[in-house]
N, C-alpha and C positions, 0 to 999 in steps of 0.2 A: 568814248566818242570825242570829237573835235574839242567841244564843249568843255567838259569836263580839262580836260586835256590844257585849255587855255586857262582854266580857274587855277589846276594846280601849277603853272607857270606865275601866275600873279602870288600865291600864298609864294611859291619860292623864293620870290621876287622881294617878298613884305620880309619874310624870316634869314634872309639872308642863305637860307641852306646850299650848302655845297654835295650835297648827295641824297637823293630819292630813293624809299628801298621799299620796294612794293610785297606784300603778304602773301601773296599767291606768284603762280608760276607765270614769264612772260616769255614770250616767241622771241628769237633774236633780231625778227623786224620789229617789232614792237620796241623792243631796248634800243634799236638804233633811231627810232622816230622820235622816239623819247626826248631820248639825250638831245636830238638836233634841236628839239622844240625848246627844251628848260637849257640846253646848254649848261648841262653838269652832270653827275655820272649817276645811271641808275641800277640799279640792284635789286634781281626778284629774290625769292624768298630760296628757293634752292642756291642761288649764288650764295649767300648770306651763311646759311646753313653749312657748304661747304670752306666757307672763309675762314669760319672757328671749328670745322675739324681741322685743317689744317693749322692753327693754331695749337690745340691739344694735340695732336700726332706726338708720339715719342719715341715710339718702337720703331724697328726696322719696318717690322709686316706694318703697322697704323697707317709708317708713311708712305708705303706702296698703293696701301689701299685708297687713302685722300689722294694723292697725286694722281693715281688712277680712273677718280671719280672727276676730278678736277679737269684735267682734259677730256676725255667723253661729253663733258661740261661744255667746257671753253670748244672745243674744235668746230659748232655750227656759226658761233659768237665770232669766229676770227674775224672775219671781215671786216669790220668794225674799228681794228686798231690801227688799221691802214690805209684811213681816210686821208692823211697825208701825202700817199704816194697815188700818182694817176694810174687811173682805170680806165682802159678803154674796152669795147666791145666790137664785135664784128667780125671778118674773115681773116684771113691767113696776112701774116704782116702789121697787124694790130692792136698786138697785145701791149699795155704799157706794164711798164716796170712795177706799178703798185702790184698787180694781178699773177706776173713772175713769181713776188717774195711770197704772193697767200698761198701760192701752188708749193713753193717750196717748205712754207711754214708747216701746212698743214700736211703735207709729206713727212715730214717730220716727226707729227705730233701724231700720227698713224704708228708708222716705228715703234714710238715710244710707250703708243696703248702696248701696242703687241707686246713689247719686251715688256713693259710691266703686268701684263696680266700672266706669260707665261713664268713669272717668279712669283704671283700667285699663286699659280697651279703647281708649282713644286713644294709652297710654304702649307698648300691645304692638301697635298699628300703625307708634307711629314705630320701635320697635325692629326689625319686620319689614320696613318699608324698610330701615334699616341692615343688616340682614345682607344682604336682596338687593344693595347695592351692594357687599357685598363677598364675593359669592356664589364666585367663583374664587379666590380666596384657602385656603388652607387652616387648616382651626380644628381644634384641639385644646381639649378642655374637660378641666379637673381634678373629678374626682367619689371620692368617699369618705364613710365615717365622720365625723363630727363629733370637730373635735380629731385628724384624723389628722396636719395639717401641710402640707395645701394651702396657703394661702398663702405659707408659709416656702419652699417650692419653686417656687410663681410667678415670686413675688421671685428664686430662683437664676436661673430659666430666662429672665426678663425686667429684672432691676434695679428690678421694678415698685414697690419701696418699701410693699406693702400692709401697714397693723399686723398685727403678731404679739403674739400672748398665749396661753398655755394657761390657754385657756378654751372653752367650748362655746359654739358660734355663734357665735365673735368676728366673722368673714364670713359676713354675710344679705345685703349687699348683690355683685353681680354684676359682677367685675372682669375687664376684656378690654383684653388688653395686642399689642399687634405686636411681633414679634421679629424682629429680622434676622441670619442667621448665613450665614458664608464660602462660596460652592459649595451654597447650601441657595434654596429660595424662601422668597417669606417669611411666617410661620408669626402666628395670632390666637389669642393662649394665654387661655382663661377659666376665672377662679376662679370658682365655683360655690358655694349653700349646703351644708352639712355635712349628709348626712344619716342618723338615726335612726329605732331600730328605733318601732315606731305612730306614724310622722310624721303629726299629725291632717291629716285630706282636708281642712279646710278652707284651711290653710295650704298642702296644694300646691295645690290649686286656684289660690291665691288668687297661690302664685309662678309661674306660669304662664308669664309672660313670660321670668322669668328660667331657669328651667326648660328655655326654648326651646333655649339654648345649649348645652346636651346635647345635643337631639334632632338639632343641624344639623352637628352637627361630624364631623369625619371619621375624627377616633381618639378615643381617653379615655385618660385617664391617671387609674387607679382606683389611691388612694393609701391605701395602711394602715399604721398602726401596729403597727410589726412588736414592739412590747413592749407590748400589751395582750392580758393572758392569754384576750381573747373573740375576738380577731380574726378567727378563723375565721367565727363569728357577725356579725359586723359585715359582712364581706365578702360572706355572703348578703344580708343586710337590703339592702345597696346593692346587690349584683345584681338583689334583690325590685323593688327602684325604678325601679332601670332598664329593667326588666321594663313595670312599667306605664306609663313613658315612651314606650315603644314600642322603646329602644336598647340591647336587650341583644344586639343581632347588630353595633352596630356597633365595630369593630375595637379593643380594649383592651391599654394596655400596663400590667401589674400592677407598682406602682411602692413597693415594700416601703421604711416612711421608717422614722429613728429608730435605725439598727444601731449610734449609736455609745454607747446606754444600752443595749445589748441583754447582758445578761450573760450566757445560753447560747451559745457560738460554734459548738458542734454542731447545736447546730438552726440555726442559719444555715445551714449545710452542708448539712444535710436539704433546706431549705427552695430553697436554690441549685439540688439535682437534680429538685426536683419543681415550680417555676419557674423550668425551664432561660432561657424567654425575660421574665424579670422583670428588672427595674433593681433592684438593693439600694442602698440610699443614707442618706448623715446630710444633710435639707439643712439643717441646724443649722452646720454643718463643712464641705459642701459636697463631701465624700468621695462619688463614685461620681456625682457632677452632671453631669462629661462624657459617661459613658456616658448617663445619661439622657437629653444633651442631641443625642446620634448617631444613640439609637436613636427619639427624635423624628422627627432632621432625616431618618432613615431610612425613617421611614414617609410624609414628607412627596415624596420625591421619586419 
């Protein structure tokens, strides 16, 4: 409301802020009302969210897929950066030049869906060959929270070397590693993106291929941060995911990371009887990695 609306112009006013970044999702009239009101730039929570994929992007396909999400984004928002140039309305003979360049911009930036989504659809062809050739193989896909510590456990389970950083979204890009252990067959472990609670649809949409790697695998390994006071929360939002994946039936081992920062020991305890069949593990330390790595090879044979 109005109200509200004129308080947060005052707090911007008191803290000096150069930028508003709102938690939830906003209309592109809403962003442009905004802005005229605070006079500075505002930012809903999907803008945000796609600001630092594109920051982590590195691959070829990552960066097809952010810049693909990015405009489907930006294309309702054009209007907005062309407050500059006059706007006129009305019949034949009236159009001003600001309203020419959105026609042309956004011409444009149609184009450039198309050509990026159909280099999509040739990158998740060859990917779907690739998984048919190795259709008899057994895959394991790592899914979780963002920042729960998927990769750091890849790396246990395969030596796969992937960077580690606590940071969110450090892996956007889609890592599948082969593993070979003693008396086991052998096992195709994929790191997966990190996912968050209103992951914008254009964004899964748009990781669709990578995404795949879920859908095909034969377990999951749903990793949490067993010292984030939300986890519980978190562990729905990726059930929720998983859910509209279609792979919320298939077979999950709940793989509780982080116990060597955990400073409650009694809620570990708790947590132990009420996922009797869960791996607790540091894979920081590597404590409790064997079990993960049995109760894998366990599922695999």
């Amino acid at each position: 409301g109005k109200g509200k609306a004129f308080e947060l112009k005052d707090e911007v006013e008191h803290l000096g802020a150069d930028m508003v970044i709102f938690d939830n999702d906003l209309t592109p009239a809403q962003v442009s009302n905004l802005e005229k009101l605070l006079e500075i730039k505002v930012i809903d929570r999907p803008g945000l969210i796609l600001d630092i994929f594109a920051q982590r992007a590195r691959t070829h396909e990552a960066k097809i897929q952010v810049e693909l999400a990015q405009l489907k984004y930006f294309l309702p928002r054009l209007t907005r950066h062309w407050t500059h140039l006059s706007r006129q309305e009305g019949g034949i003979g009236t159009r001003g030049p600001g309203e020419t360049q959105l026609e042309v911009d956004r011409r444009s930036i149609r184009k450039r869906i198309t050509h990026l989504a159909n280099a999509l659809k040739k990158i998740d062809k060859r990917r779907a060959a690739s998984r048919k050739k190795r259709k008899i193989i057994f895959k394991a896909a790592l899914v979780g929270y963002t920042n729960a510590g998927k990769s750091t456990i890849i790396n246990v389970l395969s030596g796969a070397g992937v960077p580690v950083e606590n940071k969110l979204f450090k892996t956007i890009d889609s890592v599948t590693r082969l593993v070979r252990y003693e008396s086991a067959p052998d096992i195709l472990i994929s790191d997966t993106v990190g996912f968050i609670r209103n992951l914008p649809h254009d964004l899964i949409a748009s990781f669709k291929s990578t995404l795949d790697e879920v859908r095909e695998a034969d377990v999951l390994l749903h990793v949490v941060d067993i010292t984030n006071p939300e986890w519980e929360e978190q562990v729905e939002v990726v059930n929720n995911v998983l859910i509209d994946l279609g792979s919320s039936e298939t077979e999950t081992i709940m793989v509780f990371n982080k116990i060597d920062i955990l400073k409650n020991t009694a809620e570990l305890k708790i947590l132990e009887k009420r996922y009797p069949d869960a791996v607790f593990l540091s894979a920081k330390d590597g404590n409790g990695s064997e079990e993960l790595k049995a109760s894998l090879i366990n599922k695999a044979l």
